[in-house]
C-alpha positions in Angstrom: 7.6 -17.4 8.6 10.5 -15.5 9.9 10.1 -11.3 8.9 12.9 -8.7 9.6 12.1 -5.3 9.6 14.3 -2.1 9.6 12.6 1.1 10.9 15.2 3.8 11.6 13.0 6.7 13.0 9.9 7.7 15.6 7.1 7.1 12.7 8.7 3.9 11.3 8.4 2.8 14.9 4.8 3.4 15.0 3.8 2.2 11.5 6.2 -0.6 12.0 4.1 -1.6 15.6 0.9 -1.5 13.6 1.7 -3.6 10.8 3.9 -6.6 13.3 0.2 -6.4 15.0 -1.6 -7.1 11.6 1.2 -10.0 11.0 0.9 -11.7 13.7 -2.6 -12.1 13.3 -2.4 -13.3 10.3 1.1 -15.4 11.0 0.3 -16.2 14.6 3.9 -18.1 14.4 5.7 -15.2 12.8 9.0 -14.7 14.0 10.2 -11.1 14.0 13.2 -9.6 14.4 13.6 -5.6 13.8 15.3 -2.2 13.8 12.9 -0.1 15.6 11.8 1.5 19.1 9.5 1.3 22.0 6.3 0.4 20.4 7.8 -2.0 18.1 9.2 -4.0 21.2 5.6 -3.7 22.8 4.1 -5.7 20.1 6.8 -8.4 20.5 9.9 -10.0 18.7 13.5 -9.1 19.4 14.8 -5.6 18.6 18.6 -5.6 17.6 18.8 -2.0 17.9 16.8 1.2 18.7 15.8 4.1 16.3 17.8 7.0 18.7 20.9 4.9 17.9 19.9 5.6 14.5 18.5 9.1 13.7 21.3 11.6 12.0 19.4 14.9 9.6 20.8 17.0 7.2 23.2 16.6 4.9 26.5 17.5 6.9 25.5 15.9 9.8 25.2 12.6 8.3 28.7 13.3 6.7 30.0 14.0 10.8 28.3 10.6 11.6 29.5 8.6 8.2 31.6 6.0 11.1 29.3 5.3 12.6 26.4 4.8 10.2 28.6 2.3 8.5 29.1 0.5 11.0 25.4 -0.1 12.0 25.2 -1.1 8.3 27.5 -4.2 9.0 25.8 -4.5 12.3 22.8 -5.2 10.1 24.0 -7.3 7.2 25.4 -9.4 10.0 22.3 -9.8 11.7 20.0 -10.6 8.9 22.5 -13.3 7.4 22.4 -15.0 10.7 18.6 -15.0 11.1 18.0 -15.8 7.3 14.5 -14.3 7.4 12.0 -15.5 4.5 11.5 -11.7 3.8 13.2 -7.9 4.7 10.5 -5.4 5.5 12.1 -1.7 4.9 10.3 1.3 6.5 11.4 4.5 5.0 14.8 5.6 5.8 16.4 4.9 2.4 19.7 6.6 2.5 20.1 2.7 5.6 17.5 0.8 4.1 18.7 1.0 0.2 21.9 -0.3 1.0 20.9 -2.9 2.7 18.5 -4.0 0.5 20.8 -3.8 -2.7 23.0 -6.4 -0.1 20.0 -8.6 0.5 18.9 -8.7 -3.3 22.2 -9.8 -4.0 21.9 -12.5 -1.6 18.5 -13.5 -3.4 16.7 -12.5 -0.3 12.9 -11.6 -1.0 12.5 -7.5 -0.3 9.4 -5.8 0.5 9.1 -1.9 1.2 6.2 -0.2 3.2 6.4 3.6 3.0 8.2 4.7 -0.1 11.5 6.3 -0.2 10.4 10.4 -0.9 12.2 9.3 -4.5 9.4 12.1 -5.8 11.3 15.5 -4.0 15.1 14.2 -4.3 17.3 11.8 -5.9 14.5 10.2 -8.3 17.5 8.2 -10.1 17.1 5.8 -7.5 14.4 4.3 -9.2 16.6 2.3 -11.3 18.0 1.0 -7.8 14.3 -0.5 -6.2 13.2 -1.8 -9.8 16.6 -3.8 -9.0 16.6 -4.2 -5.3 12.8 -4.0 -4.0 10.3 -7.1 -5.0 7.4 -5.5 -3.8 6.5 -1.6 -2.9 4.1 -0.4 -0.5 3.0 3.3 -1.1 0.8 5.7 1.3 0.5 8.9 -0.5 -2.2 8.8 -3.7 0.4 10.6 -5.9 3.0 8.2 -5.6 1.1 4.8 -7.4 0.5 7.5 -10.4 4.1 8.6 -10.2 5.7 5.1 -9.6 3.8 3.3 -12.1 2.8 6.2 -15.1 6.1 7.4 -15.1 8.6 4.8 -14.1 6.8 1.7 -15.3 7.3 -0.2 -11.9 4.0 -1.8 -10.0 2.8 -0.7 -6.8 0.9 -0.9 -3.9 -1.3 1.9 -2.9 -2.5 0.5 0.8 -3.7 3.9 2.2 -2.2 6.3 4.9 -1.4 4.4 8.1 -1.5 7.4 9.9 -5.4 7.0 9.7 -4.9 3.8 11.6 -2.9 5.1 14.1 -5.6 8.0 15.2 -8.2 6.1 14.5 -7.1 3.3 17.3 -5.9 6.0 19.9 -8.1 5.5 22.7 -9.9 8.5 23.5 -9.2 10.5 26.8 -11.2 12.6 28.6 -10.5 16.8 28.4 -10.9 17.4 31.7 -8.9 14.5 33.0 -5.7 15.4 30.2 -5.1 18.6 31.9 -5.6 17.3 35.4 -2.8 14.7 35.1 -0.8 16.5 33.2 -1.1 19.9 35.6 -2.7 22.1 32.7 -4.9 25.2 33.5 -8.6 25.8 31.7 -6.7 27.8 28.9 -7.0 26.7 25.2 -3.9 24.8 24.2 -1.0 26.0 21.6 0.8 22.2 20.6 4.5 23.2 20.0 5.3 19.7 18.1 9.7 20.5 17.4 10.6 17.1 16.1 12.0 14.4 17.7 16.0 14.8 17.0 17.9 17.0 19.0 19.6 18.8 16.4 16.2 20.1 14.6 14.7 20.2 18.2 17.6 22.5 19.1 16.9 24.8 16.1 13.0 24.5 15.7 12.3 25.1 19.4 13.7 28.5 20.8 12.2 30.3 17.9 9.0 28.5 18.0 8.6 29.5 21.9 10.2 33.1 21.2 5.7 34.1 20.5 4.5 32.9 24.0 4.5 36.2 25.6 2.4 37.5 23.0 -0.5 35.2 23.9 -1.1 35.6 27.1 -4.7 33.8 26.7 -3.5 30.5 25.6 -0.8 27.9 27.6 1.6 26.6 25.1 2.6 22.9 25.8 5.6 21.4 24.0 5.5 17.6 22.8 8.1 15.8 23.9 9.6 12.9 21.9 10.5 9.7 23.4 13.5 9.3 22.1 14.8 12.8 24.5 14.5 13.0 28.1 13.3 15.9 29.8 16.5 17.4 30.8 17.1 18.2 26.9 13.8 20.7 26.9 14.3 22.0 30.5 16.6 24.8 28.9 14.1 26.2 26.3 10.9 26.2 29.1 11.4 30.4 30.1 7.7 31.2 30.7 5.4 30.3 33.3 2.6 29.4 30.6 5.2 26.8 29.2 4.2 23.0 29.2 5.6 19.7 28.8 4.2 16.4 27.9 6.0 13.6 26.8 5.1 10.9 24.6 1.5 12.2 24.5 1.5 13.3 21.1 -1.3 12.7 19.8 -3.6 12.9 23.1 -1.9 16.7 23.3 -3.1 17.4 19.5 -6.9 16.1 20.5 -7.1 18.5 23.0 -5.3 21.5 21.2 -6.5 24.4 19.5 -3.7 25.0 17.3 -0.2 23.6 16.9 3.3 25.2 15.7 4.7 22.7 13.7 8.6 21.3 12.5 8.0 20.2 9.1 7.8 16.3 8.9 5.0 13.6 9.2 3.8 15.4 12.3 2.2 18.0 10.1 0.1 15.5 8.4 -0.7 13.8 11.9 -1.8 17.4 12.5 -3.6 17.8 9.9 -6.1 14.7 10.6 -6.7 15.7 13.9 -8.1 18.8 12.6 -6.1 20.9 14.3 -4.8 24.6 12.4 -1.1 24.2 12.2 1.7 26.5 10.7 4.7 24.7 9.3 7.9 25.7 10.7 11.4 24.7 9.1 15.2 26.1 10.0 18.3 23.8 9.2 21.7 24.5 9.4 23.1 26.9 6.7 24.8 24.3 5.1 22.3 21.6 4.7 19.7 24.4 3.3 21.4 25.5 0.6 22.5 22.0 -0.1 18.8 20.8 -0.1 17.1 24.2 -1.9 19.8 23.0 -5.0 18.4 19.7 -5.4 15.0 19.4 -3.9 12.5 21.0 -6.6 9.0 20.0 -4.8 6.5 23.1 -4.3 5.7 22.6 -0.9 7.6 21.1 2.0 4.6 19.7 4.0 2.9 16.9 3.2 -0.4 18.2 3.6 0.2 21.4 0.6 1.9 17.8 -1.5 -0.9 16.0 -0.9 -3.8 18.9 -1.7 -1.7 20.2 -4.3 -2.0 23.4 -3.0 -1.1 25.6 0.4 -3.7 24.5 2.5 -1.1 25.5 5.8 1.2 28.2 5.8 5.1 27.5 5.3 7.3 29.3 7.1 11.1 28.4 6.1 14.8 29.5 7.5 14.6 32.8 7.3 11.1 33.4 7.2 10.5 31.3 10.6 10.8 34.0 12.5 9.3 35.5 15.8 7.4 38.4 13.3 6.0 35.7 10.8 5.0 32.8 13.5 3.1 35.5 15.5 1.5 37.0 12.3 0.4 33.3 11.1 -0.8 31.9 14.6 -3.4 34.7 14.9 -5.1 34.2 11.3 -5.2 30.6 12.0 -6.7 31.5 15.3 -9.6 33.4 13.8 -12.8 31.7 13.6 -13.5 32.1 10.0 -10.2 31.2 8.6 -10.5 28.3 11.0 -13.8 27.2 9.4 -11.7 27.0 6.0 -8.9 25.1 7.4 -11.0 22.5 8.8 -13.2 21.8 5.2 -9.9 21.6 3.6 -8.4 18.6 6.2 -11.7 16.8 5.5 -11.0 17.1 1.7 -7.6 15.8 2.7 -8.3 13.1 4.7 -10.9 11.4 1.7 -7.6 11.8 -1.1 -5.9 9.5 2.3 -8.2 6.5 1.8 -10.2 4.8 4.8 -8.7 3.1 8.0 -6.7 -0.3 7.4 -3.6 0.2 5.6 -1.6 -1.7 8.3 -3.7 -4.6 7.9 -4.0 -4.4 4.0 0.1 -4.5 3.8 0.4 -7.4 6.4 -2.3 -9.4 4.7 -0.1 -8.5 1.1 3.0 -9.4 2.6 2.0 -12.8 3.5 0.1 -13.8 0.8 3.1 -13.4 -1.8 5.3 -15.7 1.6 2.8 -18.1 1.1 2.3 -17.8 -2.5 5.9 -19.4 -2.8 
């Protein structure tokens, strides 16, 4: 069978790496061609084009880049029509993937979607458009089946969190030998996870590092994405007890006693490595009070919209501020309000479902191929 996926950011690439793994073994003549990055092309197929060519936030920003997201649109359609795959595979990013799958639909191409579009914080009158355009949906958050199919009327999938997969197949790595190759003293670790675009980078990051000198006990160590080189960073390192590790997310949160972290997946990825994180958030003026208008959820992490409750501590615009971060990374520091945080993950990780969402999708997807 011939699949095509479309993953436009750093966690599609991972969850879309996972699931070509699971397909493969279960199609070991698959054919795929995708949108993705690094670990995507480690797995195999042919990638048309790379996630950093991709990745535009905020409202106005997109607006800046309108050219040339269009034109990776017909870059797409193009690309698909010539390689007439038996079935498109979206990964999240709706505001690409929708398009093209309303395109696709309309060529009677069969649609699948792993990771649902966030329809549940903004722009829920898209439903009408993946009852139209999406055969079959994917979910990974327990709220969404009840929302998707209680409310809306429209069958799902709930596969589980693939994050779960992801940690739970990370080889494990030694403490000692971490900090040796990656020149780290004996002090306990501060993870300082800023995103992985340059323009939330650019605003999460200097404020984020603005509390280092007031914890002289602890080395902070900033994770660097892959899709950013080191020269990008070199600017915000000002302190002697500064780090940098890139691409070692997740062996950086294993080792880590706490983590400053930009609101995103990462603060779920966090979350299951059971590490205490505060949840940082600053966009531009304009894209703010664009979103605070139409997005009407309670929490901005996932782990307080999973729980239902604030289970980490918030701090957005202007409340992320030198004053507040300092104030939250102590309490979080403490032993007893660590002891708290920690019961409250493991209550977390249970609503998340056990390990195997990647292969549970793969093994869906190719059941309704061969179910033609």
């Amino acid at each position: 069978m011939k699949y095509y996926i479309i993953a436009g950011e750093a966690s599609g690439d991972l969850h879309g790496s996972n699931l070509m793994k699971e397909i493969y073994k279960k199609d070991p003549s698959a054919e795929i061609r995708f949108w993705g990055g690094d670990l995507m092309k480690a797995v195999g197929g042919q990638l048309v084009k790379h996630y950093r060519e991709l990745a535009f936030m905020g409202f106005i920003e997109v607006i800046f880049n309108l050219m040339t997201i269009l034109n990776n649109i017909k870059i797409c359609k193009k690309d698909i029509y010539n390689f007439h795959p038996d079935v498109l595979i979206f990964i999240d990013y709706p505001g690409f993937n929708m398009r093209i799958a309303k395109w696709a639909k309309a060529l009677k191409m069969k649609t699948h979607y792993y990771i649902s579009p966030q329809i549940w914080a903004w722009k829920e009158n898209r439903i009408s458009e993946i009852k139209r355009d999406v055969d079959k949906m994917y979910v990974i958050l327990p709220f969404e089946k009840k929302f998707y199919e209680e409310k809306h009327n429209f069958p799902v999938e709930f596969v589980g969190h693939p994050l779960i997969d992801a940690i739970h197949n990370q080889p494990l790595v030694d403490s000692s030998q971490f900090r040796k190759e990656n020149q780290l003293n004996d002090k306990p670790i501060i993870a300082i996870l800023p995103g992985s675009r340059k323009q939330e980078i650019t605003k999460m990051l200097s404020v984020m590092l603005s509390v280092v000198k007031d914890f002289p006990n602890y080395q902070f160590v900033i994770a660097g994405a892959p899709s950013q080189d080191f020269s990008f960073y070199q600017n915000f390192i000002t302190e002697k007890n500064i780090k940098f590790i890139s691409n070692k997310t997740y062996d950086l949160l294993r080792n880590s006693t706490a983590a400053l972290v930009t609101s995103g997946t990462a603060t779920l990825e966090t979350a299951l490595f059971k590490v205490p994180e505060v949840v940082c958030y600053k966009g531009s003026w304009a894209s703010y009070q664009i979103a605070k208008r139409i997005i009407t959820l309670k929490y901005i992490s996932l782990v307080n919209l999973i729980m239902d409750e604030e289970v980490v501590t918030e701090l957005i615009q202007e409340e992320c501020n030198t004053k507040r971060i300092i104030t939250e990374l102590q309490k979080i520091l403490e032993p007893e309000n660590r002891k708290i945080l920690l019961k409250k993950y493991d209550l977390l990780e249970e609503m998340l479902g056990g390990t195997g969402a990647s292969e549970i999708t793969a093994a869906l997807i190719v059941k309704d191929l061969q179910s033609r």
